[in-house]
Steps between C-alpha positions, in 0.01 A plus 500: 500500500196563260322805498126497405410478158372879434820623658740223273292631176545855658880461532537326151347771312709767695784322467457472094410904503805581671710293270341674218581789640831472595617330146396823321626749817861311591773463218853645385261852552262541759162575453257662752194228561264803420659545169442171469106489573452795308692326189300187542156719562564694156695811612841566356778544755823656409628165560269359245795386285628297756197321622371395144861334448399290810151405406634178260708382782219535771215351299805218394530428858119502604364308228807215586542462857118431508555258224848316659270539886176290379688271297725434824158450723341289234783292463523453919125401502527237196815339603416547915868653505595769701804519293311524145633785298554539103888584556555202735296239319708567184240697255669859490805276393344293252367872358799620475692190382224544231602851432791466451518256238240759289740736560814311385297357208365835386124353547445756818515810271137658636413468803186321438776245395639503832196431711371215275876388630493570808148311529639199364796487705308557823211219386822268444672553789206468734364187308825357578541624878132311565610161285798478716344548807247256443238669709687495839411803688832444686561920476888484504541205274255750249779764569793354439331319156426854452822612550682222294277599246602841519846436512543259177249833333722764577827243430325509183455832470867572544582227201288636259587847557870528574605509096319732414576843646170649391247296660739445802459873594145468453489201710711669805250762513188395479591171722591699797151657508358840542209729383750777428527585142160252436246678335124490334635363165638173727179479771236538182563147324538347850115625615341221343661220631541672868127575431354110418746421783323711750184387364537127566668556846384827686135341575638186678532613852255228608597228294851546622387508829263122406889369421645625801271256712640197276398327134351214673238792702495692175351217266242461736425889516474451097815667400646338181879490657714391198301731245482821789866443556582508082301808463623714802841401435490602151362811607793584732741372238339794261559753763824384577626531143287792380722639764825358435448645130472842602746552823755191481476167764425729814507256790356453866169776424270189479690364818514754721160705461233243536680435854484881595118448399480187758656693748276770477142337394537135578534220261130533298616452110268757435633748733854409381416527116378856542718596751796355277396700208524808668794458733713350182526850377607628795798189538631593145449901510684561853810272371535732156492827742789306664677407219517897430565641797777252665770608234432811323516585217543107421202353568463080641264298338140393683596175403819486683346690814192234502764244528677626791129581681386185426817266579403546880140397436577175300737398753277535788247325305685153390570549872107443593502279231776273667403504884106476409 
């Protein structure tokens, strides 16, 4: 049931404060939330310590999930599939397949390295998802390519890495996913590209929603479909591996938000862009505040917990998809 569009935007913006919030005020210590607005209003809390260890991983997982949510909506508008998503069409894989051959080969040293890497992996793998599929908008056949894709990546992944101890352990942890232990010095070289990817996608609310009625409607309206389609996609390609580079192949965020966002607003591209960009955040900050609190003082990776939120959702989608 959608709620009017003042009281979505209302709820989105709530929602992303209280995520804020609660990824500086919930950890391994508990903070007090008014320790917490006084830290981020200038004041210095006795807890001051542990809040400004918290600010990488907060900003990490803000700046992210709003990158991994639009590139998930822009992809579902290009392709017109509800199933569209950077980890199931194969381009976190390709990144990562990507990064782990600079890693084995020495040439991912700096992490500038890496996201030139992981940009070229992603561009790869989705080039290749779309040749394959031939333009069918057939949404599972576009999943399961996806998913081959992903497989024979990671397959590779595991070839390249497993003789060589070094980049293996690398590999295991930054694969799995998470915004723990991610920092400024891995979000700053990622900015530009997740900042020219937001540029050439988070304007196209109503030229996604000119594909949604068809290309054969959409010439007529004027839209240039095969040059539109190039450019958003290689917008949400950016995002998805600006991304990648900084936090590992976290999956489902660009699934599962932009259908909280229908359910709440309705299916207008521009109401799903914005409300995707602020509800991504919210996706990829509550599963880290999981991660810490389900096991203490071990903490689960948001990558991990995305994947067993999300799970539910894809199933109930190739569902739809199946029965339409």
């Amino acid at each position: 049931m959608t709620v009017p569009r003042a009281a979505g935007g209302a709820i989105a913006v709530g929602g992303l404060a209280a995520g804020v919030l609660a990824s500086f005020a919930i950890g391994a210590v508990s903070v007090p939330v008014g320790d917490v607005v006084g830290f981020l209003t200038g004041a210095d809390p006795a807890t001051a310590a542990i809040l400004a260890a918290r600010v990488d991983r907060t900003l990490v997982g803000v700046v992210c999930g709003a990158a991994l949510a639009l590139s998930g909506a822009v992809l579902q508008g290009v392709t017109r599939n509800p199933l569209a998503d950077p980890g199931l069409l194969g381009i976190n894989a390709g990144a990562a397949l990507a990064v782990a051959v600079g890693v084995v080969t020495g040439i991912g040293a700096s992490q500038g390295t890496v996201v030139a890497l992981a940009l070229l992996g992603a561009g790869a793998a989705a080039a290749f998802v779309a040749l394959l599929s031939r333009g069918r908008p057939d949404p599972v056949l576009l999943v399961l390519l996806g998913a081959a894709v992903t497989a024979a990546c990671l397959s590779a992944v595991s070839a390249v890495t497993i003789r060589n101890q070094a980049a293996l352990e690398v590999m295991r942890f930054w694969q799995v996913g998470s915004i723990g232990g991610r920092g400024l010095p891995l979000l700053l070289p990622s900015l530009p590209v997740l900042i020219m990817g937001a540029v050439l996608t988070v304007w196209a609310g109503s030229t996604l929603n000119t594909l949604a009625v068809g290309d054969d409607l959409a010439t007529a309206l004027g839209t240039r479909i095969g040059r539109t389609r190039a450019l958003l996609g290689t917008g949400a390609v950016l995002l998805a591996a600006g991304s990648v580079a900084v936090v590992g192949p976290i999956g489902f965020v660009g699934l599962v938000v932009p259908h909280i966002v229908r359910l709440l607003m309705g299916p207008d591209y521009r109401v799903v862009i914005a409300g995707s960009v602020l509800l991504g955040p919210v996706l990829l900050l509550t599963a880290d505040i999981i991660g810490r609190v389900v096991m203490p003082p071990a903490e689960i990776s948001a990558g991990l917990v995305v994947l067993l939120l999300g799970a539910p959702v894809l199933v109930a989608l190739v569902r739809r998809s199946v029965h339409a």
